[in-house]
Backbone as XML, in Angstrom:
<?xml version="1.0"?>
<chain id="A" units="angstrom">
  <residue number="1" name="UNK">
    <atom name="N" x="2.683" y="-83.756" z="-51.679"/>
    <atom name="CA" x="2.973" y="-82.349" z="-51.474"/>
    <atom name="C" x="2.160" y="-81.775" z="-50.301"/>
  </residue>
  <residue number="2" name="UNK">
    <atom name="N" x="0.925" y="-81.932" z="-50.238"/>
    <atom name="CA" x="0.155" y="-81.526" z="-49.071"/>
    <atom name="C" x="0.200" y="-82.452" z="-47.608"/>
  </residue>
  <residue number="3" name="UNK">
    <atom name="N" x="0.440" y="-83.582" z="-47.820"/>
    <atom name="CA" x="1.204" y="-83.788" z="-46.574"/>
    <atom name="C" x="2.386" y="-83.245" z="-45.992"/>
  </residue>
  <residue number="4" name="UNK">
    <atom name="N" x="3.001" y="-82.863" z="-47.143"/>
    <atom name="CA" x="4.711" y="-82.436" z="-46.974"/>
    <atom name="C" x="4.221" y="-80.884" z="-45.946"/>
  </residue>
  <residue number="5" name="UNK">
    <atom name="N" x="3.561" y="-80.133" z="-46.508"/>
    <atom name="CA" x="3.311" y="-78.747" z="-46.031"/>
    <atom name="C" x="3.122" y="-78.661" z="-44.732"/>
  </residue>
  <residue number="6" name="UNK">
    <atom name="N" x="1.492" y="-79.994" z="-44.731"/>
    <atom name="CA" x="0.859" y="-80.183" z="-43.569"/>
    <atom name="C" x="2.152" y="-80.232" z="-42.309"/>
  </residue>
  <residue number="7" name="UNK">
    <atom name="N" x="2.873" y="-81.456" z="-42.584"/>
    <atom name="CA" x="4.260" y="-81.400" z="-41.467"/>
    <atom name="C" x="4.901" y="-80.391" z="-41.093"/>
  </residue>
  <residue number="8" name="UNK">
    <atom name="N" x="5.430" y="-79.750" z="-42.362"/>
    <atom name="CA" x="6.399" y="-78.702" z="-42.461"/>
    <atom name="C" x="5.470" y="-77.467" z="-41.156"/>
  </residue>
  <residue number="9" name="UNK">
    <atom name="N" x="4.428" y="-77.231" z="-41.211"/>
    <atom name="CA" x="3.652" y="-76.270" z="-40.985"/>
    <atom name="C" x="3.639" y="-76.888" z="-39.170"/>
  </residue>
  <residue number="10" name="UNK">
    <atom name="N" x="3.340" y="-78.073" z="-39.020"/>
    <atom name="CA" x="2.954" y="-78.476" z="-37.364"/>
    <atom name="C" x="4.461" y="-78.507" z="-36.808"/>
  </residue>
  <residue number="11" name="UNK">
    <atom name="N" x="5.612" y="-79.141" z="-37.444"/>
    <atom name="CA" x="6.990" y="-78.808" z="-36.948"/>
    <atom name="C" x="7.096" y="-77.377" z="-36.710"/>
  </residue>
  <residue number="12" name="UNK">
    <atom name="N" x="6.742" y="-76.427" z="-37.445"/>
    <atom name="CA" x="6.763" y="-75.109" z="-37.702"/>
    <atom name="C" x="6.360" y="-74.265" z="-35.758"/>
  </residue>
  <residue number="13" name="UNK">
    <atom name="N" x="4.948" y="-74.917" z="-35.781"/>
    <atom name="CA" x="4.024" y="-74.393" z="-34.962"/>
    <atom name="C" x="4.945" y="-75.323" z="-33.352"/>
  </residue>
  <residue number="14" name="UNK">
    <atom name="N" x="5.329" y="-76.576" z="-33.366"/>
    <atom name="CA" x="6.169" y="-76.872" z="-32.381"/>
    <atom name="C" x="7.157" y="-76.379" z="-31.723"/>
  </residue>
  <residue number="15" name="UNK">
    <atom name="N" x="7.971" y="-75.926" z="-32.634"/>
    <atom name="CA" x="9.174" y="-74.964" z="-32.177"/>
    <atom name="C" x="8.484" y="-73.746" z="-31.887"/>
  </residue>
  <residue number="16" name="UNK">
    <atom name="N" x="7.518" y="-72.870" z="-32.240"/>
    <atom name="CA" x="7.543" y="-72.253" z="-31.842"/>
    <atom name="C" x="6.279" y="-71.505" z="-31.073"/>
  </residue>
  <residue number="17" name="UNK">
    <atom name="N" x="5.703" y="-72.368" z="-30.531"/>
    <atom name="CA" x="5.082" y="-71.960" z="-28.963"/>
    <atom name="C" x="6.113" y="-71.722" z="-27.799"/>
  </residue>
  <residue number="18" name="UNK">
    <atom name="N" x="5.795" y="-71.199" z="-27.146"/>
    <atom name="CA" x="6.576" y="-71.501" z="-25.765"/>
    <atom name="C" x="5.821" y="-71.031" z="-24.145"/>
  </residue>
  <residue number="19" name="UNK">
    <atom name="N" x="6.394" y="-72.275" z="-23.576"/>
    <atom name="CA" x="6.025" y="-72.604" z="-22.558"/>
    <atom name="C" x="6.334" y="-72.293" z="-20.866"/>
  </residue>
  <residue number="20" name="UNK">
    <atom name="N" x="5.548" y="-71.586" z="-20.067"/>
    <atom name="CA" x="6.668" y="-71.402" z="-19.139"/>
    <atom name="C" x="5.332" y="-71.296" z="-17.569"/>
  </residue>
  <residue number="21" name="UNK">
    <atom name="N" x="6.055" y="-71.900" z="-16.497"/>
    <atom name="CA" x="4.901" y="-71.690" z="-15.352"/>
    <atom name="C" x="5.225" y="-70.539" z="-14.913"/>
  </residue>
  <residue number="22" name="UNK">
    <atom name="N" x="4.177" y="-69.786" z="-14.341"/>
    <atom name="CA" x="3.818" y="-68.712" z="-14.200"/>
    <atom name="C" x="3.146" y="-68.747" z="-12.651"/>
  </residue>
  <residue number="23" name="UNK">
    <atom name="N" x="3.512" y="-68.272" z="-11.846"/>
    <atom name="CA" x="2.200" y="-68.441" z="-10.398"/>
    <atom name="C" x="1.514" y="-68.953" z="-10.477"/>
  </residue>
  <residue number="24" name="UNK">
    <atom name="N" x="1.781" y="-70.551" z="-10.696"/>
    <atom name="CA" x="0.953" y="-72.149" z="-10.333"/>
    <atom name="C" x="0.306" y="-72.278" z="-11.496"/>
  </residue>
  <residue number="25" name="UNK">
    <atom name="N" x="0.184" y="-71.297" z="-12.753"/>
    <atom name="CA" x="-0.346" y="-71.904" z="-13.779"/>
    <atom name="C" x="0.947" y="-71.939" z="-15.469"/>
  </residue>
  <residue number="26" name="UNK">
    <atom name="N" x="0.212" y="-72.185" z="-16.535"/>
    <atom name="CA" x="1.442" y="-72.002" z="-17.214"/>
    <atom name="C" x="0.837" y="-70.704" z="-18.747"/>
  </residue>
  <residue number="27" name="UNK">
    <atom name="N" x="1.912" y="-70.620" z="-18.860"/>
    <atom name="CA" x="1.709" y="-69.101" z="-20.222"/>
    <atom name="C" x="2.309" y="-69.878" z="-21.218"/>
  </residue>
  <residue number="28" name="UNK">
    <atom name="N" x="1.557" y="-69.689" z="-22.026"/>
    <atom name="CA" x="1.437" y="-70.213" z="-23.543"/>
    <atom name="C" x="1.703" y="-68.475" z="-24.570"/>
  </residue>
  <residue number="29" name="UNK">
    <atom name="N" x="2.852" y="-68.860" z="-24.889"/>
    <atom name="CA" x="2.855" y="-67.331" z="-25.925"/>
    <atom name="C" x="2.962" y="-68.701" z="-27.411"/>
  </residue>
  <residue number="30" name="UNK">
    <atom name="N" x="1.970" y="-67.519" z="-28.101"/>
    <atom name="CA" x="2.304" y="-68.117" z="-29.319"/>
    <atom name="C" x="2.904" y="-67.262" z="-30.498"/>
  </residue>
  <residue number="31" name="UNK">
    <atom name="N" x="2.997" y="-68.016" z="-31.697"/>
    <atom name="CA" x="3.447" y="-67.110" z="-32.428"/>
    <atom name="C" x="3.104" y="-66.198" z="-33.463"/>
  </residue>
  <residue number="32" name="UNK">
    <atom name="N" x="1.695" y="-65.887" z="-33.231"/>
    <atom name="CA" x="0.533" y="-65.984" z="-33.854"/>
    <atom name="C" x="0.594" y="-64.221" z="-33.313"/>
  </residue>
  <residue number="33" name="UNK">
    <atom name="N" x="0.231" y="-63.249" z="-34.034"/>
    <atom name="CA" x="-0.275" y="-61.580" z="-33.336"/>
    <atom name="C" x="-0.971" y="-61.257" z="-33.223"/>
  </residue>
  <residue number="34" name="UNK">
    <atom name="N" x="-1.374" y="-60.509" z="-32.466"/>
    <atom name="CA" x="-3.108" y="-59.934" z="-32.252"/>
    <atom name="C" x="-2.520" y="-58.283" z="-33.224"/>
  </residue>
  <residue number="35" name="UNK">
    <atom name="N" x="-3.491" y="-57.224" z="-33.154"/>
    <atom name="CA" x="-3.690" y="-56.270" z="-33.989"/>
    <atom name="C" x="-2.395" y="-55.579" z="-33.254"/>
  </residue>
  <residue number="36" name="UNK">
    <atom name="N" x="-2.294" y="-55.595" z="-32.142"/>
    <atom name="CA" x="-0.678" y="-54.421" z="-31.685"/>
    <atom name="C" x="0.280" y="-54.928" z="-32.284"/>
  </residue>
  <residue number="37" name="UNK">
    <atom name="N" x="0.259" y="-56.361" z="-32.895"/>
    <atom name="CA" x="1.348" y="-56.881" z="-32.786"/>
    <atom name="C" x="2.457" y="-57.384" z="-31.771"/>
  </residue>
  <residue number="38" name="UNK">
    <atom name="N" x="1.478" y="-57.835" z="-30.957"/>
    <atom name="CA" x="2.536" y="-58.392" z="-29.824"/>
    <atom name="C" x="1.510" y="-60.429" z="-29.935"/>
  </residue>
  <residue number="39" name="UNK">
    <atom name="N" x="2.565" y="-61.047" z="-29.396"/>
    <atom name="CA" x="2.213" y="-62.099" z="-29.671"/>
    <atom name="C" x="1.089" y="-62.658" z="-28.847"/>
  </residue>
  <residue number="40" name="UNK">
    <atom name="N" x="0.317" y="-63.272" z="-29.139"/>
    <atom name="CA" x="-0.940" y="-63.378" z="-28.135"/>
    <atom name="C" x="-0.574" y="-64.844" z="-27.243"/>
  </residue>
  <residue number="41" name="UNK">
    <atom name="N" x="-1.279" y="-64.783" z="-25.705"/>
    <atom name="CA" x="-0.396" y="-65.390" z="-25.127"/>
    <atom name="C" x="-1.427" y="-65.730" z="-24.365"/>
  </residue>
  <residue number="42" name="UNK">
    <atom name="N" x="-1.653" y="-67.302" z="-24.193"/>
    <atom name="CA" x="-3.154" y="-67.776" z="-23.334"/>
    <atom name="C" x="-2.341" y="-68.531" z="-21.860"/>
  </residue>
  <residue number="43" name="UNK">
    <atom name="N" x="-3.269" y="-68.958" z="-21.081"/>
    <atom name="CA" x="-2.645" y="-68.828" z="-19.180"/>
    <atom name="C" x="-3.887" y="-70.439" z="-19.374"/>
  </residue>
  <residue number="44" name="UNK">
    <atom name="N" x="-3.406" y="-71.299" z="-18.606"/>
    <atom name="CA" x="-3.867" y="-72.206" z="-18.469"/>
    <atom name="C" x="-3.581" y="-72.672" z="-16.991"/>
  </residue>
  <residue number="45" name="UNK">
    <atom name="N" x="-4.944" y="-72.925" z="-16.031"/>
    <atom name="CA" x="-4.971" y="-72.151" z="-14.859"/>
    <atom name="C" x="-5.774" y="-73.540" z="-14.067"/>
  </residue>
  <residue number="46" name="UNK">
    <atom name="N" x="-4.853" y="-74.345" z="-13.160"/>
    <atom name="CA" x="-5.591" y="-75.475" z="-12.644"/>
    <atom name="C" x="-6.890" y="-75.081" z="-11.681"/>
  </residue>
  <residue number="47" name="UNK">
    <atom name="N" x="-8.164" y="-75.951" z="-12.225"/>
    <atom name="CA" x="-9.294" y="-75.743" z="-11.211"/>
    <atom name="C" x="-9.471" y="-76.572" z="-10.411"/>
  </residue>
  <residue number="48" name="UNK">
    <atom name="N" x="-10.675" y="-76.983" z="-9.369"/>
    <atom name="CA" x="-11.081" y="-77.886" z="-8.517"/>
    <atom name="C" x="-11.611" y="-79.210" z="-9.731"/>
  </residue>
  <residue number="49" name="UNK">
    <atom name="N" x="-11.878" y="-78.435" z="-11.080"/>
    <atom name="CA" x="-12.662" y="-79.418" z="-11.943"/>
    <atom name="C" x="-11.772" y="-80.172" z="-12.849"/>
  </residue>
  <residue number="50" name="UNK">
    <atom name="N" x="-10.349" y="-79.553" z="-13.110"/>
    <atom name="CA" x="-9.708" y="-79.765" z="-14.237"/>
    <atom name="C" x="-8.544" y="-78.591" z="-14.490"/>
  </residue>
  <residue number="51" name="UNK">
    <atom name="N" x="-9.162" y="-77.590" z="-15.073"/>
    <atom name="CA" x="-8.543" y="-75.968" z="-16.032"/>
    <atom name="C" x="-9.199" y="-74.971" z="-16.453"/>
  </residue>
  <residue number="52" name="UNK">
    <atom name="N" x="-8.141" y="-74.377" z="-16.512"/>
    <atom name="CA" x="-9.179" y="-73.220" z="-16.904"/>
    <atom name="C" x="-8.049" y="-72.271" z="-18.605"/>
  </residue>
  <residue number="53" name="UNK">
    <atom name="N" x="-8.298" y="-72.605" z="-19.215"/>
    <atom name="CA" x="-8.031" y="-71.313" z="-20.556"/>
    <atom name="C" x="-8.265" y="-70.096" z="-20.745"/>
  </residue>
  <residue number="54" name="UNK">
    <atom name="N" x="-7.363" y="-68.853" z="-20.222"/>
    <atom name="CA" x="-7.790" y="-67.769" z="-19.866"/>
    <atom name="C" x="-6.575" y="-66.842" z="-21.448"/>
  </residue>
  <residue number="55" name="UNK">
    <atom name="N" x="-7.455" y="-65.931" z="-21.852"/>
    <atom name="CA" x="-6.017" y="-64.912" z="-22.607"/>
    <atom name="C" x="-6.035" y="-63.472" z="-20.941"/>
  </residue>
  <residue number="56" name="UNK">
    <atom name="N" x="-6.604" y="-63.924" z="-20.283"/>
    <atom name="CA" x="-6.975" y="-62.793" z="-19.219"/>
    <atom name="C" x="-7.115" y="-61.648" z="-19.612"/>
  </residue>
  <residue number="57" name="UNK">
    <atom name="N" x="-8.786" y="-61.688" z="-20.303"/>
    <atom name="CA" x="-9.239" y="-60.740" z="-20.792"/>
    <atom name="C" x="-8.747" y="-59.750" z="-22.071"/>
  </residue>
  <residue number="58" name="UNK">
    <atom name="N" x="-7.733" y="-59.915" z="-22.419"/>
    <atom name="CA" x="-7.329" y="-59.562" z="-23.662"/>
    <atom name="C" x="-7.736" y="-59.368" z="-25.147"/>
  </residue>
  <residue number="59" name="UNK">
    <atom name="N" x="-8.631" y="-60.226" z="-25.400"/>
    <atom name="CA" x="-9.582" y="-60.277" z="-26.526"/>
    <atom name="C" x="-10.769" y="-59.589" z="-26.086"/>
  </residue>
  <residue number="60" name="UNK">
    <atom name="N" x="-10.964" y="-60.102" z="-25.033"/>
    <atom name="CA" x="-12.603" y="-58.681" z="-25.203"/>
    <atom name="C" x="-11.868" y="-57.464" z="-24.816"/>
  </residue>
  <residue number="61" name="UNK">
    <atom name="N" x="-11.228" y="-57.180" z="-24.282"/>
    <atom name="CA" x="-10.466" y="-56.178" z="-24.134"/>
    <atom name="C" x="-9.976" y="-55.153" z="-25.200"/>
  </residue>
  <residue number="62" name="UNK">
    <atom name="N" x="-9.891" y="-55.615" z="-26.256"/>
    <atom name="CA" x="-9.350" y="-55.200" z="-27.623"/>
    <atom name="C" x="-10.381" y="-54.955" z="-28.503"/>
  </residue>
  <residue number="63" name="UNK">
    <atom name="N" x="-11.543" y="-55.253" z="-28.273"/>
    <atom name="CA" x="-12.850" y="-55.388" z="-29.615"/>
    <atom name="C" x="-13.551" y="-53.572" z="-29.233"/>
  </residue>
</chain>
């Protein structure tokens, strides 16, 4: 049964991210809400080192 969920729950979370490039980086909306209720949505942003994981300021923004 708790494997069953476990699946049910990551199929769940697969379908519904979504993915899209954005001015050389890509936007991650998920399906997950912050307090407005709009879906919170992180920017993943190529560096000289690797990346970068940005919500661009949105969470401190909100506290």
């Amino acid at each position: 049964m708790i494997n069953e969920l476990k699946n049910a729950y990551a199929e769940w979370i697969k379908e519904q991210f979504r993915f899209r490039e954005l001015n050389g980086a890509i936007e991650i909306t998920t399906p997950f809400l912050d307090k407005n209720n709009d879906f919170i949505q992180l920017y993943v942003v190529p560096t000289d080192n690797g990346f970068k994981i940005t919500d661009d300021g949105n969470t401190i923004n909100e506290l």
